[in-house]
Biopython code that builds the backbone (N, CA, C, O; Angstrom):
import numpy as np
from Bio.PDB.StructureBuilder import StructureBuilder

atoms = [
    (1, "UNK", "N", (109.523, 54.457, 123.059)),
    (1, "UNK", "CA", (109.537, 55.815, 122.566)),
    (1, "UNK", "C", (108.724, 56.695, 123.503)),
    (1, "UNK", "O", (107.603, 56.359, 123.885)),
    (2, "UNK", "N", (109.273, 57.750, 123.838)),
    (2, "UNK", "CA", (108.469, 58.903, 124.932)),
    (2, "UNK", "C", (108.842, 60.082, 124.474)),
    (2, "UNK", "O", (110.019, 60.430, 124.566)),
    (3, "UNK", "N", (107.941, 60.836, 123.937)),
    (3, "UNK", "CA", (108.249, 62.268, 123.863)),
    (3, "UNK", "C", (108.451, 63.620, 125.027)),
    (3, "UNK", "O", (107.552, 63.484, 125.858)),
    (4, "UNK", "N", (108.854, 64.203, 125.186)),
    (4, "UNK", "CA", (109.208, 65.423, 126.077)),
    (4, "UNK", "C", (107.834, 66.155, 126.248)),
    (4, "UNK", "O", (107.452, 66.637, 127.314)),
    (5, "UNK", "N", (107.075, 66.182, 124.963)),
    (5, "UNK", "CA", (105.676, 67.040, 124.309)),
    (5, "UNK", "C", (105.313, 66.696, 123.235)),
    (5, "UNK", "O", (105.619, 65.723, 122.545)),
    (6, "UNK", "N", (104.581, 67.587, 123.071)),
    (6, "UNK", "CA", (103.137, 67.127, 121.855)),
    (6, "UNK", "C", (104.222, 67.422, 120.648)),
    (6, "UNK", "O", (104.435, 66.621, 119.738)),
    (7, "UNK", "N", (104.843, 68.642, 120.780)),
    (7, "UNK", "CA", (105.684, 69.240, 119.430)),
    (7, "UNK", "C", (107.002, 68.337, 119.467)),
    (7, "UNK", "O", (107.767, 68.808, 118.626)),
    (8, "UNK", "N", (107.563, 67.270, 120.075)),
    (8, "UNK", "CA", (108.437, 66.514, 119.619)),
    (8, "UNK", "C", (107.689, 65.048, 119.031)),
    (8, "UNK", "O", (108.118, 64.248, 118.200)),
    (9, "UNK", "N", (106.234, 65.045, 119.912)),
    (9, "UNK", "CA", (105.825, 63.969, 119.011)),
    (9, "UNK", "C", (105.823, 64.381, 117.924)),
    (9, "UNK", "O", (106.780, 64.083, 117.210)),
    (10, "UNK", "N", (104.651, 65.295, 117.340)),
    (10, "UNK", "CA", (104.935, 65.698, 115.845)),
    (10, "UNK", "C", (106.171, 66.092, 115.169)),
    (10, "UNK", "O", (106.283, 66.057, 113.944)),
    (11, "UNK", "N", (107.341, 66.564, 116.173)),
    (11, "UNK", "CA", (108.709, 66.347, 114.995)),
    (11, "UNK", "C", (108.911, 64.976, 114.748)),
    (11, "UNK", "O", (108.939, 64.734, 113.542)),
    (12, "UNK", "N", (109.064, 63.972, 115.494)),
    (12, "UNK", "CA", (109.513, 62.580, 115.495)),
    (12, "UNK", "C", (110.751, 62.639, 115.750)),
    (12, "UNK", "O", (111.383, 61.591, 115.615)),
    (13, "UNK", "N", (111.403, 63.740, 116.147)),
    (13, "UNK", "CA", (112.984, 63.419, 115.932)),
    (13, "UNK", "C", (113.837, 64.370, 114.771)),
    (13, "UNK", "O", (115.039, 64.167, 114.599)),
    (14, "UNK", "N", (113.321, 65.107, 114.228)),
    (14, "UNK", "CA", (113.172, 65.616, 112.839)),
    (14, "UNK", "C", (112.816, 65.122, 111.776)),
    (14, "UNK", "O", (112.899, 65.651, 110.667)),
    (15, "UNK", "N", (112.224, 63.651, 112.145)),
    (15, "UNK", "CA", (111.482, 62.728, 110.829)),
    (15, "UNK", "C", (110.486, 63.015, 110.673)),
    (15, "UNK", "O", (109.901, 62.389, 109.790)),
    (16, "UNK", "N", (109.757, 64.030, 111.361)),
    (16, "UNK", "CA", (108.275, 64.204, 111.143)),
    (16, "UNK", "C", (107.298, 64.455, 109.718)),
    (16, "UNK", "O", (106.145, 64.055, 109.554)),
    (17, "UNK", "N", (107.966, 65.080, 108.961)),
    (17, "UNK", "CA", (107.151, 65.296, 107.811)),
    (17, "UNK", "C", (107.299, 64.507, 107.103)),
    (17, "UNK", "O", (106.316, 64.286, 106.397)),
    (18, "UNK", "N", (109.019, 63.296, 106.759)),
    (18, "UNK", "CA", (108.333, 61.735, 106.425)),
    (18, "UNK", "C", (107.057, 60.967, 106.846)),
    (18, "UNK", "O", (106.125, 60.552, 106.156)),
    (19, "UNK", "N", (107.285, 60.897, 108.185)),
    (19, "UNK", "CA", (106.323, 59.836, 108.794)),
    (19, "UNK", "C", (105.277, 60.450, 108.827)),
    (19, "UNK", "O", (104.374, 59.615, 108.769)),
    (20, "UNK", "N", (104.730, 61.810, 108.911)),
    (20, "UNK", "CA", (103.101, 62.085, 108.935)),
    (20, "UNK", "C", (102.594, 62.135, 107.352)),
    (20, "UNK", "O", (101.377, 62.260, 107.214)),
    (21, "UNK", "N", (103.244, 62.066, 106.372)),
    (21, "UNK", "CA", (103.285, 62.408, 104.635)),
    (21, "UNK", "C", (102.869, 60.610, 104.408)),
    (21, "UNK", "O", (101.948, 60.074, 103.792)),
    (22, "UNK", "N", (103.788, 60.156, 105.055)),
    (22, "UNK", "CA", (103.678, 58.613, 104.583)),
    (22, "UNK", "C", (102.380, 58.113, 105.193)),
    (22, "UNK", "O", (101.862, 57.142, 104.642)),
    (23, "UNK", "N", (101.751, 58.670, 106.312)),
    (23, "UNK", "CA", (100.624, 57.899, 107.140)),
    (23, "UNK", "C", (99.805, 58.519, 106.221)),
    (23, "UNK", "O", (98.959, 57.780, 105.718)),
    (24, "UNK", "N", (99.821, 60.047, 105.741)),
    (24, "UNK", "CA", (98.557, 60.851, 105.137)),
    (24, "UNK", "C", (98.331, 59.732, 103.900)),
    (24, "UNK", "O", (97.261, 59.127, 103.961)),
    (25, "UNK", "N", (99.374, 59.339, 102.598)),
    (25, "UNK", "CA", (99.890, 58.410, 101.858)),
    (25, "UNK", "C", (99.297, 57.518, 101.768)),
    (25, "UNK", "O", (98.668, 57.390, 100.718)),
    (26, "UNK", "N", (99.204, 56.573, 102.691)),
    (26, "UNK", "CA", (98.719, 55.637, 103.451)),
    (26, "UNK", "C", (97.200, 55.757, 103.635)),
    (26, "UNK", "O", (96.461, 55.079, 102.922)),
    (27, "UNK", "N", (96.662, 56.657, 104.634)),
    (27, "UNK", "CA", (95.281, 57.183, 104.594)),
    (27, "UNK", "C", (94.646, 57.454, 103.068)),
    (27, "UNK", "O", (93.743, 56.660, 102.804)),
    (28, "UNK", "N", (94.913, 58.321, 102.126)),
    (28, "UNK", "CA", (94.506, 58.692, 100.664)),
    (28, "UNK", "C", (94.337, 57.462, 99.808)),
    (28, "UNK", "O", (93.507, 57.324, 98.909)),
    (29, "UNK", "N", (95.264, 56.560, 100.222)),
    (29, "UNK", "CA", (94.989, 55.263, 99.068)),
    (29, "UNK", "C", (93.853, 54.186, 99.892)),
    (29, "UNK", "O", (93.067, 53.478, 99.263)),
    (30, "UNK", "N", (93.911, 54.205, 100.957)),
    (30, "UNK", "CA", (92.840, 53.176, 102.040)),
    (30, "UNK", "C", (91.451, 53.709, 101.183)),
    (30, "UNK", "O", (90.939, 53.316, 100.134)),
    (31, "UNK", "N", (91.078, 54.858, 102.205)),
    (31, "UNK", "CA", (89.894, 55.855, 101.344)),
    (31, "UNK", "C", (89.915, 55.517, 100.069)),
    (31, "UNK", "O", (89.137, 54.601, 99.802)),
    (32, "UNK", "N", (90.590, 55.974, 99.103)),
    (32, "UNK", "CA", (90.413, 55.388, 97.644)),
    (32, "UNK", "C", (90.240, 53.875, 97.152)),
    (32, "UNK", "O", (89.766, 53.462, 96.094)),
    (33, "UNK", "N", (90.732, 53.223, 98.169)),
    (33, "UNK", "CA", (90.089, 51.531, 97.580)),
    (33, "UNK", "C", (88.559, 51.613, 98.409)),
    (33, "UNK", "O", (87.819, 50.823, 97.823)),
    (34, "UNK", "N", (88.008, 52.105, 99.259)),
    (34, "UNK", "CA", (87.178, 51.694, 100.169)),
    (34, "UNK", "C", (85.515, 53.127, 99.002)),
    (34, "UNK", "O", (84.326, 52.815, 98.932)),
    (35, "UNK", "N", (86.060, 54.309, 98.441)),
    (35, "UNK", "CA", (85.347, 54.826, 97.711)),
    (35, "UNK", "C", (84.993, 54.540, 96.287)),
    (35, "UNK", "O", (83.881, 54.724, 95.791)),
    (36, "UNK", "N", (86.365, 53.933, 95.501)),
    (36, "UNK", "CA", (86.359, 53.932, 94.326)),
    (36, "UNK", "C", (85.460, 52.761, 93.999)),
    (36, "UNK", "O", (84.878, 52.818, 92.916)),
    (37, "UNK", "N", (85.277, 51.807, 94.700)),
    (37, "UNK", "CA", (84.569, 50.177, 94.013)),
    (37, "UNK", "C", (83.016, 50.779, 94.595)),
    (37, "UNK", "O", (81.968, 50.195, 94.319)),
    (38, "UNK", "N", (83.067, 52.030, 95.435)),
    (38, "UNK", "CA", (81.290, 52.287, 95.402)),
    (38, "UNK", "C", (81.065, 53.312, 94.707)),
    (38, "UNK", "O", (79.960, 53.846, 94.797)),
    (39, "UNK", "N", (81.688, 53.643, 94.166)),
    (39, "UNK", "CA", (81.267, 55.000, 93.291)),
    (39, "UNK", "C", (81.176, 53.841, 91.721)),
    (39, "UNK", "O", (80.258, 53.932, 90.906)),
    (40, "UNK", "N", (82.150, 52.987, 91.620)),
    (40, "UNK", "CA", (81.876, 52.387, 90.370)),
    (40, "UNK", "C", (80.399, 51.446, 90.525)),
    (40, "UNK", "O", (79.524, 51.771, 89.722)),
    (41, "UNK", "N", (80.151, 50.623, 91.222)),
    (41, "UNK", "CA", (78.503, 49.931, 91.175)),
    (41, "UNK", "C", (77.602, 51.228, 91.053)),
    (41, "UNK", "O", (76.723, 51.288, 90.193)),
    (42, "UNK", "N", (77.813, 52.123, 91.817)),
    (42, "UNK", "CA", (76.828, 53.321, 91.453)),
    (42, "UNK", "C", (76.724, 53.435, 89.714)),
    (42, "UNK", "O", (75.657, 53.398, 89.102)),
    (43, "UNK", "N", (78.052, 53.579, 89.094)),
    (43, "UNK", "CA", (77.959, 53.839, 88.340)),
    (43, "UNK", "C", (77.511, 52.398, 87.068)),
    (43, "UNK", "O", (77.410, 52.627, 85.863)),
    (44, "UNK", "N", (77.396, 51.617, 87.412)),
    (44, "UNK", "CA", (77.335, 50.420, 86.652)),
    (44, "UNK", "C", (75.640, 50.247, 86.685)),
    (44, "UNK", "O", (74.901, 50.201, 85.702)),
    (45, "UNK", "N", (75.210, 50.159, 88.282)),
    (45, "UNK", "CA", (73.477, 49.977, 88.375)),
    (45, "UNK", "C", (73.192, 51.087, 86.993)),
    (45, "UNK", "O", (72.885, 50.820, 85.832)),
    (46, "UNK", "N", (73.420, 52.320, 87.623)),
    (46, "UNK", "CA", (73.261, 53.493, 86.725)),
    (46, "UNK", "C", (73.047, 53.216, 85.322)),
    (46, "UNK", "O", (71.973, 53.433, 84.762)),
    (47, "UNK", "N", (74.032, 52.754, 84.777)),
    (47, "UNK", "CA", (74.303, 52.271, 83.044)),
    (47, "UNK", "C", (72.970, 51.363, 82.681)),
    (47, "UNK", "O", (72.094, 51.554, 81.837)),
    (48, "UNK", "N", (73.248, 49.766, 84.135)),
    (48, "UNK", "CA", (72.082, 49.482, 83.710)),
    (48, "UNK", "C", (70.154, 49.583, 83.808)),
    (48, "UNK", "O", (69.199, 49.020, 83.273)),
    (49, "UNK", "N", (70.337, 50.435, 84.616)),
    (49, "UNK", "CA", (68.956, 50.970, 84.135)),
    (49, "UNK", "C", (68.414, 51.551, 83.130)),
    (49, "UNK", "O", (67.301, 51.534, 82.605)),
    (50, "UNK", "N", (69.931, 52.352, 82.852)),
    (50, "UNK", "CA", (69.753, 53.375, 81.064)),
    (50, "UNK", "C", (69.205, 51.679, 80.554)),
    (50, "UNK", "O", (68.034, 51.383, 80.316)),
    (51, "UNK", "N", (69.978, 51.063, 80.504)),
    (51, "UNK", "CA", (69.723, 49.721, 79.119)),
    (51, "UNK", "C", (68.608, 49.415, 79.422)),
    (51, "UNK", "O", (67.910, 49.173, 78.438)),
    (52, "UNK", "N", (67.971, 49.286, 80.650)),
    (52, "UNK", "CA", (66.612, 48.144, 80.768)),
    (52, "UNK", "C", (65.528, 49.735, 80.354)),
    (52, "UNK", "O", (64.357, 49.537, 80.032)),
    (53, "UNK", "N", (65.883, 50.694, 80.393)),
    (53, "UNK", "CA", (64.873, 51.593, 79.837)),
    (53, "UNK", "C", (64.931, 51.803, 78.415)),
    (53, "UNK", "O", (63.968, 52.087, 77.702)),
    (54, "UNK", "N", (65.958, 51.667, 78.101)),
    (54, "UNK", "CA", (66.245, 51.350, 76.302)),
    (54, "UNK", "C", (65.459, 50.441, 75.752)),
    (54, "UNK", "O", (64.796, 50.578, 74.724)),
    (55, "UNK", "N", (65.543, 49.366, 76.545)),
    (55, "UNK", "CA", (64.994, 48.361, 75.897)),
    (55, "UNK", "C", (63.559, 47.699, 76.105)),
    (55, "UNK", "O", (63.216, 46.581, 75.722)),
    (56, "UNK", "N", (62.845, 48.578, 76.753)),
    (56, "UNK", "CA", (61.581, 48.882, 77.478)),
    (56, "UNK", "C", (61.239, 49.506, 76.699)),
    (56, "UNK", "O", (60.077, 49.239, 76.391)),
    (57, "UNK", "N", (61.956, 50.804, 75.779)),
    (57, "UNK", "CA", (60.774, 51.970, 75.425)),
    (57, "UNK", "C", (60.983, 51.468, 73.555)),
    (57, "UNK", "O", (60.307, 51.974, 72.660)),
    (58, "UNK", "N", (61.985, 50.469, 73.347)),
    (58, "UNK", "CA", (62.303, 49.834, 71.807)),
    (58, "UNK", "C", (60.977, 48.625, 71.785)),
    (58, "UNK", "O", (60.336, 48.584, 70.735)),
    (59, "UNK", "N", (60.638, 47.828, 72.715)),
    (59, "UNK", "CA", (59.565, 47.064, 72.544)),
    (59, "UNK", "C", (58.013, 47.588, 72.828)),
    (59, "UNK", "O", (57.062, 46.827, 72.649)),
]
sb = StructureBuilder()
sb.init_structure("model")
sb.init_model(0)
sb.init_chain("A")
sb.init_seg("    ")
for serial, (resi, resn, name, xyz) in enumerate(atoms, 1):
    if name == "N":
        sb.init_residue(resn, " ", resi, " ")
    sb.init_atom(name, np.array(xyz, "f"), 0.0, 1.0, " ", f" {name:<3s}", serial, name[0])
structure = sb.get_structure()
């Protein structure tokens, strides 16, 4: 594959807004497995500190 220019790479041929939609696609769900499992331990340590202070200020 060789493009003429920069603006036929980004057409692809006229496939371009498939193939750059599908890579963006692609990119949005990567990011989301690689953010979502650290935003949840954040949120889990979080919970348990509420409990070990619960149960710190009950004894």
């Amino acid at each position: 594959m060789s493009f003429e220019s920069f603006a036929d790479f980004i057409d692809m041929g006229g496939h371009g807004l498939y193939v750059w939609m599908s890579y963006a696609i692609a990119l949005v769900v990567i990011v989301m497995n690689i953010v979502n499992p650290l935003m949840q331990k954040r949120q889990i340590f979080t919970e348990q500190a509420r409990r070990l202070r619960r149960e710190k200020s009950k004894s």
